[in-house]
Backbone and ligand atoms as CSV (ligand in chain L), in Angstrom:
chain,resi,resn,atom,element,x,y,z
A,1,UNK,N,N,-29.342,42.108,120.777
A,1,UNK,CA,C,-27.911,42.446,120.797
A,1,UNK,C,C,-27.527,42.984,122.171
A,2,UNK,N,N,-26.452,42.919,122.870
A,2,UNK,CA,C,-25.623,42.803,123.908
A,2,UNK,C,C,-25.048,44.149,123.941
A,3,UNK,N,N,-25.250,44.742,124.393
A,3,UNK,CA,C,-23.806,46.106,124.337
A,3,UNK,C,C,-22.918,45.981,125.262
A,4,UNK,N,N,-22.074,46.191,124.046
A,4,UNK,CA,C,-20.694,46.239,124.267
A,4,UNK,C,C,-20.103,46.232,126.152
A,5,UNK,N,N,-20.847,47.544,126.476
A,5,UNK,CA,C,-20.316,47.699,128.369
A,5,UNK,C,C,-21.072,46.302,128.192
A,6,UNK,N,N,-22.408,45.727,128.567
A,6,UNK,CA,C,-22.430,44.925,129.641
A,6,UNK,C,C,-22.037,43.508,129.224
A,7,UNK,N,N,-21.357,43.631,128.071
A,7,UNK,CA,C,-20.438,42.333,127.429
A,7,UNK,C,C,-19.640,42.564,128.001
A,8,UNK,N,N,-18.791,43.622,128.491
A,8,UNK,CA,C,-17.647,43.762,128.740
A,8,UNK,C,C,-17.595,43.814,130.668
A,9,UNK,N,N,-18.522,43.633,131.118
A,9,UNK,CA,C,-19.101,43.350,132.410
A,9,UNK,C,C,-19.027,42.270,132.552
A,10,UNK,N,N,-19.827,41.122,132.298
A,10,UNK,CA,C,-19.733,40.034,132.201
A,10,UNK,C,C,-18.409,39.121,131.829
A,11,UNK,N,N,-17.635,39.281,130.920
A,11,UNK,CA,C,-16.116,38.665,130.688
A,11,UNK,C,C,-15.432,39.323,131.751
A,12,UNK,N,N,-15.834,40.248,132.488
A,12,UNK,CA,C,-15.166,40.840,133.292
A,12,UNK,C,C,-15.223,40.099,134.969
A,13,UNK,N,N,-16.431,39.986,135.217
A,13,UNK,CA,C,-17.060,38.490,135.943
A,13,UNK,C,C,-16.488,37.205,135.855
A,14,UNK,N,N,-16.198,37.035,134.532
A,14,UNK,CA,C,-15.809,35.471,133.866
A,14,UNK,C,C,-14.212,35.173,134.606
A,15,UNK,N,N,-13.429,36.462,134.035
A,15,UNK,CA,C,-12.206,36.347,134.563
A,15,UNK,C,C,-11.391,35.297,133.303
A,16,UNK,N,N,-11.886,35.684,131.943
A,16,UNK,CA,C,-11.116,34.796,131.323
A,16,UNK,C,C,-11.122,33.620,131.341
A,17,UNK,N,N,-12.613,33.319,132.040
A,17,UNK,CA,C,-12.461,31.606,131.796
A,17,UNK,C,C,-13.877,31.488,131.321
A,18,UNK,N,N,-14.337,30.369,130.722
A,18,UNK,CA,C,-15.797,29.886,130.681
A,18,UNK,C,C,-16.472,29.807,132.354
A,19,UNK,N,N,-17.617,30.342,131.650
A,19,UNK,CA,C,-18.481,29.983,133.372
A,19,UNK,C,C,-18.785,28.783,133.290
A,20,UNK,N,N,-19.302,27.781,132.217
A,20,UNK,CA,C,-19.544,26.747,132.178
A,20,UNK,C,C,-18.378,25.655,132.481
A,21,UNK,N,N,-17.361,25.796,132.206
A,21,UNK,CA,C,-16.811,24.604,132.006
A,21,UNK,C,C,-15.173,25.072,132.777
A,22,UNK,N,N,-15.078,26.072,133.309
A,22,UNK,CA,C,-14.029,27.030,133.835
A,22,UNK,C,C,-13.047,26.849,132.880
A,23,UNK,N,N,-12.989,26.186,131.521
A,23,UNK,CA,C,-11.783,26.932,131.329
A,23,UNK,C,C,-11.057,28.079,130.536
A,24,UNK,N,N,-10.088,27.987,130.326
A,24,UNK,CA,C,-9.352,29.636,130.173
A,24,UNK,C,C,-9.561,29.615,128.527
A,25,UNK,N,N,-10.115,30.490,127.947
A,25,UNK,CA,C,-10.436,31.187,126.828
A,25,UNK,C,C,-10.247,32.613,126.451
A,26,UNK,N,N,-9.501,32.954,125.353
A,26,UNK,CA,C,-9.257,33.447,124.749
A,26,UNK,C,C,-9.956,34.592,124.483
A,27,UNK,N,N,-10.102,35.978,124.802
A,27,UNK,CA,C,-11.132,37.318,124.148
A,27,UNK,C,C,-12.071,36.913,122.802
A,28,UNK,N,N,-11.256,36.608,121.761
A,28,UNK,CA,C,-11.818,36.433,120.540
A,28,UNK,C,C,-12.531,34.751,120.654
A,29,UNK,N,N,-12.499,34.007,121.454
A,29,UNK,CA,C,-12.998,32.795,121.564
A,29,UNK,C,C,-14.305,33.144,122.400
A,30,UNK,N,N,-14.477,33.661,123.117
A,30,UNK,CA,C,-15.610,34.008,124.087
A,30,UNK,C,C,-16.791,34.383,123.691
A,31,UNK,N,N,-18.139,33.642,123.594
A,31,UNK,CA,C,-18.963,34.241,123.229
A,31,UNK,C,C,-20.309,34.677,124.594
A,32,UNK,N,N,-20.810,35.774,124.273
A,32,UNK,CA,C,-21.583,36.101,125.779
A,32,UNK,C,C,-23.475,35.422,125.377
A,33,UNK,N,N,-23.263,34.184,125.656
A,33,UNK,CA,C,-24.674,33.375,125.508
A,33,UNK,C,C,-25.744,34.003,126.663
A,34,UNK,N,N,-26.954,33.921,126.316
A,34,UNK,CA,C,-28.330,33.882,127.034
A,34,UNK,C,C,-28.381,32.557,128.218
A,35,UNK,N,N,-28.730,32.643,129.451
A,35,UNK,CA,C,-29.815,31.847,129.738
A,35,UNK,C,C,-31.198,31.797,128.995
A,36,UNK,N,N,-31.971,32.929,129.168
A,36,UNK,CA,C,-33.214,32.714,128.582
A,36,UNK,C,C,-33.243,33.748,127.188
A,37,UNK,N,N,-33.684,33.463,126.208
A,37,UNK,CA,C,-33.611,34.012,124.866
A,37,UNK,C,C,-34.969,35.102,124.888
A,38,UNK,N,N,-36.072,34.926,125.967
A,38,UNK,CA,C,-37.238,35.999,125.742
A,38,UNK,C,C,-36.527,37.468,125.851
A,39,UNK,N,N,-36.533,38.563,124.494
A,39,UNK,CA,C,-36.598,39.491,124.557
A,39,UNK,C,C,-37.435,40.214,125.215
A,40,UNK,N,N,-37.361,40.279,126.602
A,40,UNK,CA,C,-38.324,41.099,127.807
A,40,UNK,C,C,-36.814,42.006,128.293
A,41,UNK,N,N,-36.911,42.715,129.541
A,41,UNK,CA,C,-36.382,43.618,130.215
A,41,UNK,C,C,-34.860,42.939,130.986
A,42,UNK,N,N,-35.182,41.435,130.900
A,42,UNK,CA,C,-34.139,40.728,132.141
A,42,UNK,C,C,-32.878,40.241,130.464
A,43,UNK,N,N,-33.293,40.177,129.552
A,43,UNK,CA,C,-33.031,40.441,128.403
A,43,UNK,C,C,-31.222,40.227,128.014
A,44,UNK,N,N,-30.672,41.599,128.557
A,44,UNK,CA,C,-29.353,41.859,128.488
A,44,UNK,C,C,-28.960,41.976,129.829
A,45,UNK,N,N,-29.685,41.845,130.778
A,45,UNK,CA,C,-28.906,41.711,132.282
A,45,UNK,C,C,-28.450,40.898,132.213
A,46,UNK,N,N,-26.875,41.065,132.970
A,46,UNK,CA,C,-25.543,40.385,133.429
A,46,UNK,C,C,-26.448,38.721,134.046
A,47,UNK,N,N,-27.001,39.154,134.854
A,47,UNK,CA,C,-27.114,37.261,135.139
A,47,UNK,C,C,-28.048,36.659,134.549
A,48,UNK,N,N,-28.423,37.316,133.127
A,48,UNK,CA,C,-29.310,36.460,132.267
A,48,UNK,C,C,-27.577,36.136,130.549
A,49,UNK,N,N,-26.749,36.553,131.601
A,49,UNK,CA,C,-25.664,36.343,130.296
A,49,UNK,C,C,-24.522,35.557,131.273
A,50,UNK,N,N,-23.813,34.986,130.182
A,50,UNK,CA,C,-22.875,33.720,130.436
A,50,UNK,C,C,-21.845,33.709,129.695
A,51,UNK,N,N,-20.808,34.050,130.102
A,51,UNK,CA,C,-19.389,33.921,129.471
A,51,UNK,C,C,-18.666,32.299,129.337
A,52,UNK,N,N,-19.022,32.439,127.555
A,52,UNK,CA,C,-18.954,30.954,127.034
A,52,UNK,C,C,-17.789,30.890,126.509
A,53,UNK,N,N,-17.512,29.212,126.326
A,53,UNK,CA,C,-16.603,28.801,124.983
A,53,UNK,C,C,-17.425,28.546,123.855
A,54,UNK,N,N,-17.086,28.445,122.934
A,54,UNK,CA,C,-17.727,28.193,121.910
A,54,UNK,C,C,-18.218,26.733,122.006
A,55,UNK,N,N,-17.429,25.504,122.829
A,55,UNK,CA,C,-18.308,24.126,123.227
A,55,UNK,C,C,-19.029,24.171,123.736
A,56,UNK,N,N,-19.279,25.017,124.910
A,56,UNK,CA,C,-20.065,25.194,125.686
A,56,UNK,C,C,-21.260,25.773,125.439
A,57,UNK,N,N,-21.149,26.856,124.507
A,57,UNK,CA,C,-22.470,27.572,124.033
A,57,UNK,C,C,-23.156,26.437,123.136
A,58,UNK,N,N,-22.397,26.001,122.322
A,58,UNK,CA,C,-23.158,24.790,121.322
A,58,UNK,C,C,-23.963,23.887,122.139
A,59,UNK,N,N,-23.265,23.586,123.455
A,59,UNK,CA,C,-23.516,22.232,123.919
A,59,UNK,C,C,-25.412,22.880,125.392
A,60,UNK,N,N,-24.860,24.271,124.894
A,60,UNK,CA,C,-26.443,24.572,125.939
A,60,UNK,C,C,-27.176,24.547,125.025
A,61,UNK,N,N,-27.097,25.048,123.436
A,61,UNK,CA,C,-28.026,25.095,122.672
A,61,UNK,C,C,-28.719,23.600,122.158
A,62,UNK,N,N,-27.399,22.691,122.531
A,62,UNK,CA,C,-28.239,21.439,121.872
A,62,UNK,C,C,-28.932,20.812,123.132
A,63,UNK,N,N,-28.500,21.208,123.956
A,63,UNK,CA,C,-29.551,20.500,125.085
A,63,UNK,C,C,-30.603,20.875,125.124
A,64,UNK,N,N,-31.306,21.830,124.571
A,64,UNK,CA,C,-32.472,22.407,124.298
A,64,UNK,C,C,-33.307,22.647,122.915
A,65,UNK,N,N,-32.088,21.167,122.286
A,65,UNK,CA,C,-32.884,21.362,120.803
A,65,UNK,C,C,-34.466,20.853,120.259
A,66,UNK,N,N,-34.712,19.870,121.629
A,66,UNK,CA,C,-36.328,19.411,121.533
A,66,UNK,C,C,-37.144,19.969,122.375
A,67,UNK,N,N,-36.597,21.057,123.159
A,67,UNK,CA,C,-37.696,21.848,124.247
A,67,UNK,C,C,-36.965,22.962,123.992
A,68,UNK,N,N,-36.731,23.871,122.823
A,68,UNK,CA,C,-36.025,25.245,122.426
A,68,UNK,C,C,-37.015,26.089,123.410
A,69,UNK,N,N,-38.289,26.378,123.620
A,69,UNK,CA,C,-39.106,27.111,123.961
A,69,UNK,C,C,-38.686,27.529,125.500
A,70,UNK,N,N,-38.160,26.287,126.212
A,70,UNK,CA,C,-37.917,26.731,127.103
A,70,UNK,C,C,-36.784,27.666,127.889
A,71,UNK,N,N,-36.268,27.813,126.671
A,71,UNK,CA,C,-35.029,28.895,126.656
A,71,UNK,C,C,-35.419,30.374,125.954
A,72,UNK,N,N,-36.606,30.236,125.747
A,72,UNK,CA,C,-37.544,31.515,124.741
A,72,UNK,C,C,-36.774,30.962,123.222
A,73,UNK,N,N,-36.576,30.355,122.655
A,73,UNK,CA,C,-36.468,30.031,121.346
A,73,UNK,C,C,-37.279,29.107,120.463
A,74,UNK,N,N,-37.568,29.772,119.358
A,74,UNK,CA,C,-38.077,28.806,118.486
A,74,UNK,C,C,-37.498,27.860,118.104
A,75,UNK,N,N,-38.109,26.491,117.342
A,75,UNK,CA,C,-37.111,25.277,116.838
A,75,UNK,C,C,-36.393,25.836,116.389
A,76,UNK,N,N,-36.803,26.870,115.182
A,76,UNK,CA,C,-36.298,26.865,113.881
A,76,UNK,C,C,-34.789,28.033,114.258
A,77,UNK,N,N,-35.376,28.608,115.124
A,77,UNK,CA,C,-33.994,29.633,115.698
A,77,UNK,C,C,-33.167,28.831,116.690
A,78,UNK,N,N,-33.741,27.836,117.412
A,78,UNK,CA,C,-32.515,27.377,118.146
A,78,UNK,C,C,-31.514,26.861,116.980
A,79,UNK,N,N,-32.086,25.825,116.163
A,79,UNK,CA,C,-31.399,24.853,115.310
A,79,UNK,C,C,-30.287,26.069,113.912
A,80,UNK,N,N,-30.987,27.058,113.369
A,80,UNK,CA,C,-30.134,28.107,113.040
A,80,UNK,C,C,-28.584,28.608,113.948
A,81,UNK,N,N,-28.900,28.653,115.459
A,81,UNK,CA,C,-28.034,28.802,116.076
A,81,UNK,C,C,-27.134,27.799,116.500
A,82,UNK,N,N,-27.791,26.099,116.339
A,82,UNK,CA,C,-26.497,25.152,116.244
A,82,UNK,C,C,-25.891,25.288,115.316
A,83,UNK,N,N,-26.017,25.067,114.080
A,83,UNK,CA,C,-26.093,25.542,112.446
A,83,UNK,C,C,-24.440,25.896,112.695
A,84,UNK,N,N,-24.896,26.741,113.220
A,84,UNK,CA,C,-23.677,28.070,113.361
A,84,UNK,C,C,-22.774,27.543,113.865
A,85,UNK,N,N,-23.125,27.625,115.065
A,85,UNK,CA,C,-21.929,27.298,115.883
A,85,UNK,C,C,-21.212,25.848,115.425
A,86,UNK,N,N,-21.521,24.800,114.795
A,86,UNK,CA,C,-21.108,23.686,114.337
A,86,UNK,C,C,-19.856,24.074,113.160
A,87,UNK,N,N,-20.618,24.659,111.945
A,87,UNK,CA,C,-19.702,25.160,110.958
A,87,UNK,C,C,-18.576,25.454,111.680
A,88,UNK,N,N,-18.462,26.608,112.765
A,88,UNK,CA,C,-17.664,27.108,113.239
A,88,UNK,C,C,-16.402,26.063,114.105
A,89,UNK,N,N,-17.078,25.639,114.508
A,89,UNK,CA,C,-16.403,24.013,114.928
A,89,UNK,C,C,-15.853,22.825,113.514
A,90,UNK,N,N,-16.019,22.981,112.431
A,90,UNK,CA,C,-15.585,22.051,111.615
A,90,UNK,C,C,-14.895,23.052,110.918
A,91,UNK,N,N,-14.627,24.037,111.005
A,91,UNK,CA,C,-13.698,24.730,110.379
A,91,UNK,C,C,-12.756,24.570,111.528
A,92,UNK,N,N,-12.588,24.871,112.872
A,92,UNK,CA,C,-11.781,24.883,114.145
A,92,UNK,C,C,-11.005,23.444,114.163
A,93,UNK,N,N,-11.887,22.002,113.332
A,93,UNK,CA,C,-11.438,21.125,113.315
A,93,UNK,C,C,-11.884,20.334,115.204
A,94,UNK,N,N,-13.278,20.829,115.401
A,94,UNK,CA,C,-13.122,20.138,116.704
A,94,UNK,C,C,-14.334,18.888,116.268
A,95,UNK,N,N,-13.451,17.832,115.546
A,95,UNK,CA,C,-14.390,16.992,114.934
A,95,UNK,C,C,-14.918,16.192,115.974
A,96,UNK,N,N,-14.511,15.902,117.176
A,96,UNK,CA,C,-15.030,14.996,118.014
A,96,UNK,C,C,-16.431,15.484,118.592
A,97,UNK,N,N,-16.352,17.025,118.769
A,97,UNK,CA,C,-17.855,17.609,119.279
A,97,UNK,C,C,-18.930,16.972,118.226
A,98,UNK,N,N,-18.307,17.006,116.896
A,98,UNK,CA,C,-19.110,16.782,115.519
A,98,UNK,C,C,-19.700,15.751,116.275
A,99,UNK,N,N,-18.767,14.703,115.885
A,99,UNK,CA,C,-19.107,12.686,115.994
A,99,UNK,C,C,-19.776,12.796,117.259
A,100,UNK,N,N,-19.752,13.516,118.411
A,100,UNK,CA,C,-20.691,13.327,119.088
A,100,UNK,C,C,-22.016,13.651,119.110
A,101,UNK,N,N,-22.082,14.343,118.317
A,101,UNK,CA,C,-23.443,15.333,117.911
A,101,UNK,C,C,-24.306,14.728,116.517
A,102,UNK,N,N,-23.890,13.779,115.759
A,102,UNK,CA,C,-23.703,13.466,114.965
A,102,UNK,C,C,-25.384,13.310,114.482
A,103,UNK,N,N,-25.721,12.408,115.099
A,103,UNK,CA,C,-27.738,12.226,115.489
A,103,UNK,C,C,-28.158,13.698,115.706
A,104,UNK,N,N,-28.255,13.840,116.699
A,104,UNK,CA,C,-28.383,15.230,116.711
A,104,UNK,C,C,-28.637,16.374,115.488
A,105,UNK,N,N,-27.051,16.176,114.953
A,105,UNK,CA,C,-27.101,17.078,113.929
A,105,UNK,C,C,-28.228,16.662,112.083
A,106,UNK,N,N,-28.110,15.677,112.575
A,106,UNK,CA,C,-28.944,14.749,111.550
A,106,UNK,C,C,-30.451,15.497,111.738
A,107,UNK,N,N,-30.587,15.382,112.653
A,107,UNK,CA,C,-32.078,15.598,112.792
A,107,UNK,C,C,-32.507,17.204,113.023
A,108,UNK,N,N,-31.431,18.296,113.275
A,108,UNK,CA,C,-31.433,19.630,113.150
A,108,UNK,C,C,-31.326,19.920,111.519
A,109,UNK,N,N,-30.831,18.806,110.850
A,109,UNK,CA,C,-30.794,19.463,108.974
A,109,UNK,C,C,-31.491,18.800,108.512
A,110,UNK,N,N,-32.407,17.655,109.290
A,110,UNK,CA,C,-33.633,17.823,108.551
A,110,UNK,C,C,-35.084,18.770,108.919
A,111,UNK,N,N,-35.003,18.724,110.079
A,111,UNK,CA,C,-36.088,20.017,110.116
A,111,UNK,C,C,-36.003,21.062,109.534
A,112,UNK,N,N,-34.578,21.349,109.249
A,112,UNK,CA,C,-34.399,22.932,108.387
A,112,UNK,C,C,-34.852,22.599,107.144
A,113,UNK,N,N,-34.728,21.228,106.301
A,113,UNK,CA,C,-35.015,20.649,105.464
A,113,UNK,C,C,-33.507,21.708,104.626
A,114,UNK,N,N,-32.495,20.493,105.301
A,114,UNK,CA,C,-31.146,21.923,104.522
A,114,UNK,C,C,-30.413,20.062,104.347
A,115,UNK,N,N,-29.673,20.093,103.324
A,115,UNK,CA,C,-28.448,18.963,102.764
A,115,UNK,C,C,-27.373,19.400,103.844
A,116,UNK,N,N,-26.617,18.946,104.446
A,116,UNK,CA,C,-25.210,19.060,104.966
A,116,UNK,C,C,-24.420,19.352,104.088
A,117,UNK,N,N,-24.639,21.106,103.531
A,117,UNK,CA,C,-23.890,21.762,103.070
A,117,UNK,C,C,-22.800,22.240,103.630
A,118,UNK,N,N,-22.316,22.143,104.767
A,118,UNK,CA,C,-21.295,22.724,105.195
A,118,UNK,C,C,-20.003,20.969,104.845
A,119,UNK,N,N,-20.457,20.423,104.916
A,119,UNK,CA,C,-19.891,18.592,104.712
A,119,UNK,C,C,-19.785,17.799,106.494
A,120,UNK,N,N,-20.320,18.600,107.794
A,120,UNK,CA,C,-19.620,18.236,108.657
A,120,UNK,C,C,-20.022,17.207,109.289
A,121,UNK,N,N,-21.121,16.599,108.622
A,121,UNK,CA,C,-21.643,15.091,109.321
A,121,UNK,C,C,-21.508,14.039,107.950
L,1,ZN,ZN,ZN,-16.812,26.000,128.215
C-alpha cells in the first residue's frame, strides 16, 4: 500500500495527466501503478510509481501477462489484477479495450480456471 503523501507526490508530478499516455484524467480516475511490484525498500518510492489511467494501468499489466515475474508478480497476481481492472472497464463501457484484449482475456480466465463471470468477453 502507497501512502497517501507519496500518492499525493506523485499526481502531483503527473500534473493531472497520465504519465503514460499524457492524457488529462480525472483525481478519482487516477490510479498510482508500480513499475516493479517486489516489495523491497524502492517499493513506494516516487520513481518506482506512475500516475495512471485506468487504460494504461491495464494495458502495463497485460503486457506482462506471460513474463508477470518480471515486474515482481506472480501469474496468478498479475492476472487477479487484470481481472480487476477489466470488470472495471466493462462497467465504464470501454468495450473496445475489451475486443482488443479479447485472447488475452481468454487465456487469463482460464488459468484462474474462473467462467467469465463478470460477462465481458
Ligand atoms: Zn494513460
Amino acid at each position: 500500500m502507497v501512502k497517501a503523501k507519496i500518492r499525493k507526490q506523485v499526481k502531483q508530478r503527473a500534473n493531472g495527466r497520465c504519465e503514460d499516455c499524457g492524457r488529462r484524467i480525472l483525481p478519482n480516475e487516477t490510479i498510482t501503478g508500480h513499475l516493479n511490484h517486489v516489495r523491497d525498500k524502492n517499493y513506494t518510492n516516487p520513481g518506482n510509481l506512475v500516475n495512471r489511467c485506468l487504460l494504461c494501468e491495464t494495458e502495463y499489466h497485460l503486457k506482462y501477462s506471460n513474463d508477470p515475474q518480471e515486474i515482481g508478480l506472480t501469474k496468478k497476481h498479475n492476472d487477479a489484477t487484470i481481472l480487476g481492472h477489466f470488470k472495471r472497464l466493462a462497467e465504464e463501457e470501454q468495450t473496445y479495450l475489451v475486443d482488443r484484449y479479447a485472447l488475452l482475456l481468454e487465456g487469463v480466465f482460464k488459468r484462474l480456471n474462473l467462467t467469465d463471470s463478470f460477462g465481458i468477453i
